[in-house]
GUNUTI-837313 format. One record per residue (C-alpha): residue in one letter; residue number from 1; x, y, z. Coordinates in pm, 1 decimal, m for minus. Layout:
! residues N
<site type="A" seq="NUM" X="X" Y="Y" Z="Z"/>
...
//
This chain:
! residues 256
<site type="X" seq="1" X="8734.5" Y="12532.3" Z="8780.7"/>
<site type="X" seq="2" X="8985.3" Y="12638.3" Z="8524.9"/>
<site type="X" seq="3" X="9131.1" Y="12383.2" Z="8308.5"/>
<site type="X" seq="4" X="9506.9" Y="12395.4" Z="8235.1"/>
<site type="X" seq="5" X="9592.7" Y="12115.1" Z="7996.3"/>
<site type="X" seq="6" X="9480.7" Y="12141.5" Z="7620.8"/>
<site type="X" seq="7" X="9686.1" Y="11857.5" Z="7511.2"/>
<site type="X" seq="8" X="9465.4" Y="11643.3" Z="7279.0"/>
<site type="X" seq="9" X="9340.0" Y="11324.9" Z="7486.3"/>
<site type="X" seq="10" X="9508.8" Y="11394.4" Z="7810.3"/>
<site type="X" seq="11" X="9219.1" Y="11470.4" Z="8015.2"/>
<site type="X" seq="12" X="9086.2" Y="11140.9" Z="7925.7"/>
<site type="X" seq="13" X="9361.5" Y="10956.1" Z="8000.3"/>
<site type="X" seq="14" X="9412.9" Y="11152.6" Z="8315.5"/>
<site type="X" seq="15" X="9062.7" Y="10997.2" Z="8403.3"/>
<site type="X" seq="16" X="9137.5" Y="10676.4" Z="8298.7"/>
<site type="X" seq="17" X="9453.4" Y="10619.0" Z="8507.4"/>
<site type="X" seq="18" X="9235.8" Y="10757.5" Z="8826.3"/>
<site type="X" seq="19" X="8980.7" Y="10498.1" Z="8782.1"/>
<site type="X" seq="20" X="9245.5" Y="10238.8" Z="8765.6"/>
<site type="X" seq="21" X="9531.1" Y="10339.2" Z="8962.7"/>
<site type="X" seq="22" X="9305.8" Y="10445.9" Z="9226.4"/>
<site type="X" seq="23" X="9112.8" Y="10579.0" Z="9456.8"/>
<site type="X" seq="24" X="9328.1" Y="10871.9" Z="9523.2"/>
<site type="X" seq="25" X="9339.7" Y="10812.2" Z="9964.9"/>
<site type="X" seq="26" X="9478.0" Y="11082.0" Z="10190.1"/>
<site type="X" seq="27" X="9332.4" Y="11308.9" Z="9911.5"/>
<site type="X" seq="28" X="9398.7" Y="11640.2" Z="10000.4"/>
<site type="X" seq="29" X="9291.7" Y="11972.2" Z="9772.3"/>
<site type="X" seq="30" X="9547.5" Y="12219.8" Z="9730.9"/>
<site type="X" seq="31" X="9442.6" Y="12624.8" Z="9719.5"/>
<site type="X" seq="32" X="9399.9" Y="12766.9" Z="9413.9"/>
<site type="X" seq="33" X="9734.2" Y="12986.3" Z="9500.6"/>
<site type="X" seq="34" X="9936.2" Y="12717.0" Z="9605.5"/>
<site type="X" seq="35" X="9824.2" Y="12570.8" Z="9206.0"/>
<site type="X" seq="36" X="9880.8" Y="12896.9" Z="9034.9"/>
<site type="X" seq="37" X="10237.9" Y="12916.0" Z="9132.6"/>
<site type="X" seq="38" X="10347.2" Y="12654.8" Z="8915.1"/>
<site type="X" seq="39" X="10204.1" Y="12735.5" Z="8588.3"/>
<site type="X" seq="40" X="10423.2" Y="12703.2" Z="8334.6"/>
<site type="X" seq="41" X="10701.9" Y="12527.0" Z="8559.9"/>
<site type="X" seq="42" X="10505.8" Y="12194.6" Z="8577.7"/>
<site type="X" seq="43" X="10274.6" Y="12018.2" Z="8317.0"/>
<site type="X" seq="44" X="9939.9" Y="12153.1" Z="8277.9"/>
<site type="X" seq="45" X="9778.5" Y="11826.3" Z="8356.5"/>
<site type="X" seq="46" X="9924.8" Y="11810.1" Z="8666.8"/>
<site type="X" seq="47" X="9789.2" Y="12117.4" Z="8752.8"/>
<site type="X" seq="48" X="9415.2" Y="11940.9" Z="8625.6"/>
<site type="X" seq="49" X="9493.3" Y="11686.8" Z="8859.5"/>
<site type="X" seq="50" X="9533.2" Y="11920.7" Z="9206.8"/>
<site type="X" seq="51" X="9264.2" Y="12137.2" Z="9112.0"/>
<site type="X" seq="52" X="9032.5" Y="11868.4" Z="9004.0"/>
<site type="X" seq="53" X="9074.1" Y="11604.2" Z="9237.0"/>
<site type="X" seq="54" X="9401.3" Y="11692.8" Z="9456.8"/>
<site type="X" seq="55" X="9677.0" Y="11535.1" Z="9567.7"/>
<site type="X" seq="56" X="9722.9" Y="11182.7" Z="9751.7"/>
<site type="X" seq="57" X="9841.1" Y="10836.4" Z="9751.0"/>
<site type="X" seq="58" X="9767.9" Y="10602.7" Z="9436.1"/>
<site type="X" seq="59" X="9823.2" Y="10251.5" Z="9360.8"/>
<site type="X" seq="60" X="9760.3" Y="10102.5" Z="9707.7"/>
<site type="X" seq="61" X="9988.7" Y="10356.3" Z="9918.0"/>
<site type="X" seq="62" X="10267.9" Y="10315.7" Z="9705.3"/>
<site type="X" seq="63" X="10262.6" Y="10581.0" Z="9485.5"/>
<site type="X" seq="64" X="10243.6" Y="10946.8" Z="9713.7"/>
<site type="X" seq="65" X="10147.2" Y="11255.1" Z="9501.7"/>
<site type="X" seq="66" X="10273.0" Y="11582.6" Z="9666.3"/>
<site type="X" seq="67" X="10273.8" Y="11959.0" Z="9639.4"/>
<site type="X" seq="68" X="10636.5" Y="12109.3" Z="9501.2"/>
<site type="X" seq="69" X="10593.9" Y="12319.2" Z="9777.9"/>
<site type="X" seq="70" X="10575.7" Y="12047.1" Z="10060.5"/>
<site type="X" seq="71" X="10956.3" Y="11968.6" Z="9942.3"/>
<site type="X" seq="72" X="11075.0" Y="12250.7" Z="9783.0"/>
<site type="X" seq="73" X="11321.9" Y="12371.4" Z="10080.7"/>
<site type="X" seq="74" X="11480.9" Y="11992.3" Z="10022.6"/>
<site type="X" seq="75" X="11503.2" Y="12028.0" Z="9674.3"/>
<site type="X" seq="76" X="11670.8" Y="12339.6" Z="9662.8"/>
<site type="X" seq="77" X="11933.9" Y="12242.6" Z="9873.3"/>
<site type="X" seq="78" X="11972.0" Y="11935.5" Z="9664.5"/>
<site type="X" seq="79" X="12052.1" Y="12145.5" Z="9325.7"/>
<site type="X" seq="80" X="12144.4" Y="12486.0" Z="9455.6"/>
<site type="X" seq="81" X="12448.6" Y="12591.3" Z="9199.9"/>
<site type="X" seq="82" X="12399.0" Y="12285.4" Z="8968.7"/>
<site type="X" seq="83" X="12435.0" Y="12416.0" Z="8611.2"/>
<site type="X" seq="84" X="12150.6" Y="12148.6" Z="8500.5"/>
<site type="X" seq="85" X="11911.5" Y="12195.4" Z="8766.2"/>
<site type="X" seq="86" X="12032.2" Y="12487.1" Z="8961.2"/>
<site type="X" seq="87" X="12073.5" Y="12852.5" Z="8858.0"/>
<site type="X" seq="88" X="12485.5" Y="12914.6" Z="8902.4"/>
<site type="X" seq="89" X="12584.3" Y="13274.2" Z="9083.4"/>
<site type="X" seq="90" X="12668.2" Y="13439.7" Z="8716.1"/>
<site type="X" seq="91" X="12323.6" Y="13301.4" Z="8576.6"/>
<site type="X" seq="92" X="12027.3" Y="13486.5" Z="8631.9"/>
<site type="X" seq="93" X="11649.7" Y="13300.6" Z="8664.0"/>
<site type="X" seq="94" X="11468.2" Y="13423.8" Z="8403.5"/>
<site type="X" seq="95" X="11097.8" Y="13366.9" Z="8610.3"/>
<site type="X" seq="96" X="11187.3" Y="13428.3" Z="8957.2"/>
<site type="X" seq="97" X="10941.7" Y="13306.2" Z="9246.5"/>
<site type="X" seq="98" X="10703.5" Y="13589.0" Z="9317.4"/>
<site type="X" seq="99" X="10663.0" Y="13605.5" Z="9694.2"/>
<site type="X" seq="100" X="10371.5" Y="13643.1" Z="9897.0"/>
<site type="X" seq="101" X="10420.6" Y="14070.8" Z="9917.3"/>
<site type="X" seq="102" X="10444.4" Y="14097.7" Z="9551.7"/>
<site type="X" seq="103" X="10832.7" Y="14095.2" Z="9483.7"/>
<site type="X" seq="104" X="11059.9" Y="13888.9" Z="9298.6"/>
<site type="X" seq="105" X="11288.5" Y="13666.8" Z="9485.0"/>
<site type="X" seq="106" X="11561.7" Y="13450.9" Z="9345.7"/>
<site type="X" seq="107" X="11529.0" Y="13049.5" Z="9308.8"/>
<site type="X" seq="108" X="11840.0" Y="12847.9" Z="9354.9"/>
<site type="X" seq="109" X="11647.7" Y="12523.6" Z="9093.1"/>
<site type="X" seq="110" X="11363.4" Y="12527.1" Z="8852.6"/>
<site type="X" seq="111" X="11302.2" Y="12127.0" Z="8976.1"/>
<site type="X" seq="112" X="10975.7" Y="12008.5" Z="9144.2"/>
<site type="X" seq="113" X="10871.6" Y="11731.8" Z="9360.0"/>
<site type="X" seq="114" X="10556.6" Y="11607.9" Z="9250.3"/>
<site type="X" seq="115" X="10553.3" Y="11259.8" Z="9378.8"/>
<site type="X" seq="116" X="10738.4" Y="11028.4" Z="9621.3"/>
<site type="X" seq="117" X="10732.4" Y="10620.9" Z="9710.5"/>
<site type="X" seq="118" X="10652.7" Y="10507.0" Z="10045.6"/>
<site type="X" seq="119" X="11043.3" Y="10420.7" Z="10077.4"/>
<site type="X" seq="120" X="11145.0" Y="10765.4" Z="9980.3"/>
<site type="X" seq="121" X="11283.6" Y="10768.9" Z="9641.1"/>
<site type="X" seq="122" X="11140.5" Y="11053.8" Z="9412.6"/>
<site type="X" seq="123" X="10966.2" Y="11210.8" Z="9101.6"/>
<site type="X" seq="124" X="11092.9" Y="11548.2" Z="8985.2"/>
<site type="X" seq="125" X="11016.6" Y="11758.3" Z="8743.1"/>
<site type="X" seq="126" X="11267.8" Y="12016.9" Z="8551.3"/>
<site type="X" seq="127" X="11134.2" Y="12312.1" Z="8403.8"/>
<site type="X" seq="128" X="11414.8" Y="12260.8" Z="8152.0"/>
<site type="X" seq="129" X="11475.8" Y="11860.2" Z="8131.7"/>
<site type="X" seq="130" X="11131.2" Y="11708.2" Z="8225.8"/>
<site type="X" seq="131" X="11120.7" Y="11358.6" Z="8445.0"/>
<site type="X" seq="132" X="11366.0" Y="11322.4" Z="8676.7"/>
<site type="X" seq="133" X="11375.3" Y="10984.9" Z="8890.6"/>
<site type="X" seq="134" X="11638.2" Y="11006.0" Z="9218.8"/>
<site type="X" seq="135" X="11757.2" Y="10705.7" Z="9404.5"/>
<site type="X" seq="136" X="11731.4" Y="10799.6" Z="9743.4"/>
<site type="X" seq="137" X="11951.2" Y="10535.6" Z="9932.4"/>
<site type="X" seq="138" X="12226.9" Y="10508.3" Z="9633.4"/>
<site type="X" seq="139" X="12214.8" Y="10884.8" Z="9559.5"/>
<site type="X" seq="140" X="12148.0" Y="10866.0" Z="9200.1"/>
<site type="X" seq="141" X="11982.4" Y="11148.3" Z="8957.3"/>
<site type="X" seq="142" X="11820.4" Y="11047.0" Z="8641.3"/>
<site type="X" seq="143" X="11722.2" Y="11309.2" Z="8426.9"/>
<site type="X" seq="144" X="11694.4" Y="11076.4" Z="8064.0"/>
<site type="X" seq="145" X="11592.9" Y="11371.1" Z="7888.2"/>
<site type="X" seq="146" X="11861.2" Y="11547.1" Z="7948.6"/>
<site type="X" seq="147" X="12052.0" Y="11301.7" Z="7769.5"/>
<site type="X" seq="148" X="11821.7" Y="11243.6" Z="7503.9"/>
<site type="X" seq="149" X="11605.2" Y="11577.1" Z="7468.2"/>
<site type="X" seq="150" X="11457.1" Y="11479.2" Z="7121.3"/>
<site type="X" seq="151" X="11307.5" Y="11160.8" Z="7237.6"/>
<site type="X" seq="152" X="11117.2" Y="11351.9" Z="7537.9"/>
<site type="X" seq="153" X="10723.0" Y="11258.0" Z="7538.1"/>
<site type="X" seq="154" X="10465.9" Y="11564.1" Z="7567.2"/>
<site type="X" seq="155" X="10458.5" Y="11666.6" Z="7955.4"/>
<site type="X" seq="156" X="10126.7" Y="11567.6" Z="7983.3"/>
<site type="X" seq="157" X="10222.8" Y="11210.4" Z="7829.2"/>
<site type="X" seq="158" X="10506.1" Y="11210.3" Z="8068.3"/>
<site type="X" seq="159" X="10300.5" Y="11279.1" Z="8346.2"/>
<site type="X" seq="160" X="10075.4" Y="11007.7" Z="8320.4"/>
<site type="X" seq="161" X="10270.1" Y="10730.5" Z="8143.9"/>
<site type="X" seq="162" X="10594.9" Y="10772.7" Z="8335.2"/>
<site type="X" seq="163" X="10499.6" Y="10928.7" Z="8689.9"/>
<site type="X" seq="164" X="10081.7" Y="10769.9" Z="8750.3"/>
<site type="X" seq="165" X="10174.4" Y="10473.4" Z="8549.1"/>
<site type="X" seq="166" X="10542.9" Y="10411.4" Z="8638.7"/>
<site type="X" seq="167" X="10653.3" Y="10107.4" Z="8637.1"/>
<site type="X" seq="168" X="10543.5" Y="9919.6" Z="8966.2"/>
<site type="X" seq="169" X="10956.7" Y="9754.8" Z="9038.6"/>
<site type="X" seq="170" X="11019.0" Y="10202.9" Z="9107.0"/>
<site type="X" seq="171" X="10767.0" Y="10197.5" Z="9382.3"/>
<site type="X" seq="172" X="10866.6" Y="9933.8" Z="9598.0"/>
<site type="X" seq="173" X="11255.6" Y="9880.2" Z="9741.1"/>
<site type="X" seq="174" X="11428.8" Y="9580.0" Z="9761.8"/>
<site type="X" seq="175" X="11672.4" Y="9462.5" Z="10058.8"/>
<site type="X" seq="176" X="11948.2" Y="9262.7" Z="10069.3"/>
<site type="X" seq="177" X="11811.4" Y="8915.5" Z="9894.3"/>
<site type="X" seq="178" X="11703.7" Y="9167.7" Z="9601.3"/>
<site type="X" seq="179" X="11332.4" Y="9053.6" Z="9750.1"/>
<site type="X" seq="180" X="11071.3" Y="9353.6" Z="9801.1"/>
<site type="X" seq="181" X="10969.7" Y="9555.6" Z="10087.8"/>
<site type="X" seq="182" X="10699.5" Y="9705.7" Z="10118.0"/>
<site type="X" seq="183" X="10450.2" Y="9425.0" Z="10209.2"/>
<site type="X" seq="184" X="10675.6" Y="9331.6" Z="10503.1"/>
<site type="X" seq="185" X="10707.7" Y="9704.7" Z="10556.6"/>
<site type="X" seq="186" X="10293.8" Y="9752.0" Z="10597.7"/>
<site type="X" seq="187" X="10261.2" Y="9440.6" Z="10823.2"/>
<site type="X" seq="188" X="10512.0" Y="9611.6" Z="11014.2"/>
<site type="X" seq="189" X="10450.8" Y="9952.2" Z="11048.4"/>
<site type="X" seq="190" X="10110.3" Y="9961.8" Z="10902.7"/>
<site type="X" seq="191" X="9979.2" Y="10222.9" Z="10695.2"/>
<site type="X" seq="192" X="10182.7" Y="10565.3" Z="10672.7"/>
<site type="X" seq="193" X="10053.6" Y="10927.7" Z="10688.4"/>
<site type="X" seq="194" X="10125.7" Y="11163.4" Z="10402.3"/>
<site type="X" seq="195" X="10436.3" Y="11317.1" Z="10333.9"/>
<site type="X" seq="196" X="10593.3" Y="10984.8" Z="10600.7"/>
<site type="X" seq="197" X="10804.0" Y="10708.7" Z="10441.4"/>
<site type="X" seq="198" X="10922.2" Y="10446.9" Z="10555.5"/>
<site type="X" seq="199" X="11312.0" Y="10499.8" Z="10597.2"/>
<site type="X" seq="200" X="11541.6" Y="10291.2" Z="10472.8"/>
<site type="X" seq="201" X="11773.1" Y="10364.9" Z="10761.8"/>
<site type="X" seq="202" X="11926.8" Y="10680.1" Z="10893.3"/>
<site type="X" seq="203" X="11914.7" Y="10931.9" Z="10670.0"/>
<site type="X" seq="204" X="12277.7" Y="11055.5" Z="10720.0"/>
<site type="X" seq="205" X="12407.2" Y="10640.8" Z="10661.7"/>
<site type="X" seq="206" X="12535.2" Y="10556.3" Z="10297.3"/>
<site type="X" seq="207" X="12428.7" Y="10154.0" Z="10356.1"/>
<site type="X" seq="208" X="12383.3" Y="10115.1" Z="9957.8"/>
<site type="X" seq="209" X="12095.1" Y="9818.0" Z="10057.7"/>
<site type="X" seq="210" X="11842.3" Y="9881.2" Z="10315.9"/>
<site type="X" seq="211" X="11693.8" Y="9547.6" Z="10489.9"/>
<site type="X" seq="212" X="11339.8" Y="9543.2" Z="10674.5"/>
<site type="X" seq="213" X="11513.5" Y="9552.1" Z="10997.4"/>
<site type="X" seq="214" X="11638.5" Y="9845.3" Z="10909.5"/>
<site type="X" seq="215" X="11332.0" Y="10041.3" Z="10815.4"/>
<site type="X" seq="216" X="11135.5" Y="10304.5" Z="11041.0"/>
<site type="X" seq="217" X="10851.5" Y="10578.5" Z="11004.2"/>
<site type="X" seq="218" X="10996.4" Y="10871.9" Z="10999.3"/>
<site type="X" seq="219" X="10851.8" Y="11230.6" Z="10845.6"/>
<site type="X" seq="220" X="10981.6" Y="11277.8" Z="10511.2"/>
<site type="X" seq="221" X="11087.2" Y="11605.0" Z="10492.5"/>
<site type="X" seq="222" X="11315.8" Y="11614.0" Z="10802.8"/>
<site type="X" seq="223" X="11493.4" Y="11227.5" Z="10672.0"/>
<site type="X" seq="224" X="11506.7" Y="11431.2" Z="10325.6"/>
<site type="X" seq="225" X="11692.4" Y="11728.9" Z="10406.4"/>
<site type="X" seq="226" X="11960.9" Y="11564.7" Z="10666.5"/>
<site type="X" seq="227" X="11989.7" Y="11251.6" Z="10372.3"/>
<site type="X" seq="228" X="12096.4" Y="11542.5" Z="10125.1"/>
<site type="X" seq="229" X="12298.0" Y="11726.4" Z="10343.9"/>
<site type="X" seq="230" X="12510.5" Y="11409.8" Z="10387.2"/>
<site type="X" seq="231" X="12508.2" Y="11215.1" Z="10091.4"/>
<site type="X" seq="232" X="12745.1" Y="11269.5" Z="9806.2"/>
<site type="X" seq="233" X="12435.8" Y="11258.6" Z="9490.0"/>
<site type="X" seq="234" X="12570.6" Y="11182.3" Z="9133.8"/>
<site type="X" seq="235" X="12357.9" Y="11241.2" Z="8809.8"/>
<site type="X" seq="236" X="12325.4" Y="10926.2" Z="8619.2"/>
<site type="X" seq="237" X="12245.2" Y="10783.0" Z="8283.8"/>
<site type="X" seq="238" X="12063.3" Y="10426.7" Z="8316.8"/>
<site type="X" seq="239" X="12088.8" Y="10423.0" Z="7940.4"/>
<site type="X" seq="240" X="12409.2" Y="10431.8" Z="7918.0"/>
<site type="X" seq="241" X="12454.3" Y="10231.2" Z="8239.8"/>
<site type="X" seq="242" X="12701.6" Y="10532.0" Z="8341.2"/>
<site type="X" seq="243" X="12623.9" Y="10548.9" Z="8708.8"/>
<site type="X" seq="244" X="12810.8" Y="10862.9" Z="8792.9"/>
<site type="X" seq="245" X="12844.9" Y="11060.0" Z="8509.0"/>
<site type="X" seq="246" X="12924.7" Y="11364.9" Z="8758.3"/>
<site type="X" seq="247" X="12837.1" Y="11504.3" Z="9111.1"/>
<site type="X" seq="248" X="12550.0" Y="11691.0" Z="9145.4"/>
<site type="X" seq="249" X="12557.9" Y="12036.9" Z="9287.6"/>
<site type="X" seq="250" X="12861.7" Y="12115.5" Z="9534.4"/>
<site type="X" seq="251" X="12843.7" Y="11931.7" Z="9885.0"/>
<site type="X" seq="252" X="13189.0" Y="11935.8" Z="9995.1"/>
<site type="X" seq="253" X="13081.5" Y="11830.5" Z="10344.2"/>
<site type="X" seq="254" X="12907.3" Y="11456.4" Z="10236.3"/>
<site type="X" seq="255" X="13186.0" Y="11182.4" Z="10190.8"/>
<site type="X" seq="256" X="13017.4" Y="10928.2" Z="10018.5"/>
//
């Protein structure tokens, strides 16, 4: 098994967070194709992780590792023609995706799902900006790197301090009291499948705060791609506390 990261101390810390943050459930190992892909566009110890033990839910459910590829349809359309996160008409990608006959084929981001909460809200990462948070329900971007390049932690570091070890207030959603969710959420609903959330509504509403009642299982792809086809999405700078520093993309169909 080949092994990707070379960053001093990150396989041990790797190992450390797994023995506390899990055991990885719904553990599924990806094929050593679907891993090669992304060298070089995602941090090499993420690429340890699939290859060496997969990809699955952590931290009780809450945190839900995923392939880029499981999303990557979604997040295209999310940042196609973004000059940040997209590749504009006039701009060409300098490493296209290689397809499965052997020829180059254009992307339209160089951003990556690797990770999701049970409610929906995601972890990106940019080939050229590292960590990326979004706000699913308020349709908010972070990318703090972008704002703040020189304070950007190794990817490996990133990876495992700021994605594995994220702080837990990310992973869970809180309704209209500002109380949490997802306890009242499992009762519920019970346990979800990979790559299901539950929703904090219908995906093509712009109800800023979701309430339990309002939650449903739903697959997370299909709530994903109508929730960005109908949301207005703004990059932010939490920072800064500048909210909507400008839209992201064009999506001159989504109102709010």
């Amino acid at each position: 098994m080949a092994q990707y990261s070379t960053h001093p101390g990150a396989a041990d810390a790797l190992a450390a967070a797994l023995a506390e943050l899990g055991p990885m459930t719904q553990t599924i190992k990806p094929p050593d194709t679907a891993v090669s892909r992304y060298v070089g566009r995602v941090p090499d110890i993420l690429l340890d992780l699939w290859t060496g033990t997969g990809v699955g839910d952590l931290r009780d459910g809450t945190l839900r590792l995923c392939l880029p590829l499981e999303l990557a349809p979604q997040i295209a359309d999310l940042f196609r023609g973004d000059p940040d996160f997209g590749f504009p008409r006039d701009v060409e990608d300098h490493r296209p995706v290689i397809a499965a006959d052997g020829t180059p084929t254009r992307r339209d981001t160089d951003v990556h799902a690797v990770a999701h909460t049970v409610f929906g809200d995601l972890f990106l990462w940019s080939e050229r900006h590292g960590l990326m948070h979004v706000n699913i329900v308020q349709g908010l971007i972070e990318a703090p790197f972008l704002f703040a390049p020189d304070a950007a932690p190794h990817p490996d570091d990133a990876t495992i301090n700021l994605i594995l070890r994220t702080d837990p207030f990310l992973l869970d959603m809180d309704d209209r009291d500002m109380q949490p969710m997802h306890g009242r959420a499992l009762e519920k609903f019970g346990p979800l499948r990979r790559m299901f959330i539950y929703a904090p509504g219908p995906a093509a509403t712009h109800d800023p705060i979701p309430t339990v009642d309002a939650l449903f299982p739903h697959t997370f792809p299909e709530w994903l791609e109508e929730r960005i086809r109908s949301k207005r999405w703004f990059l932010s700078d939490m920072s800064t506390q500048r909210f909507d520093v400008r839209p992201i993309g064009l999506r001159p169909e989504a109102t709010r």
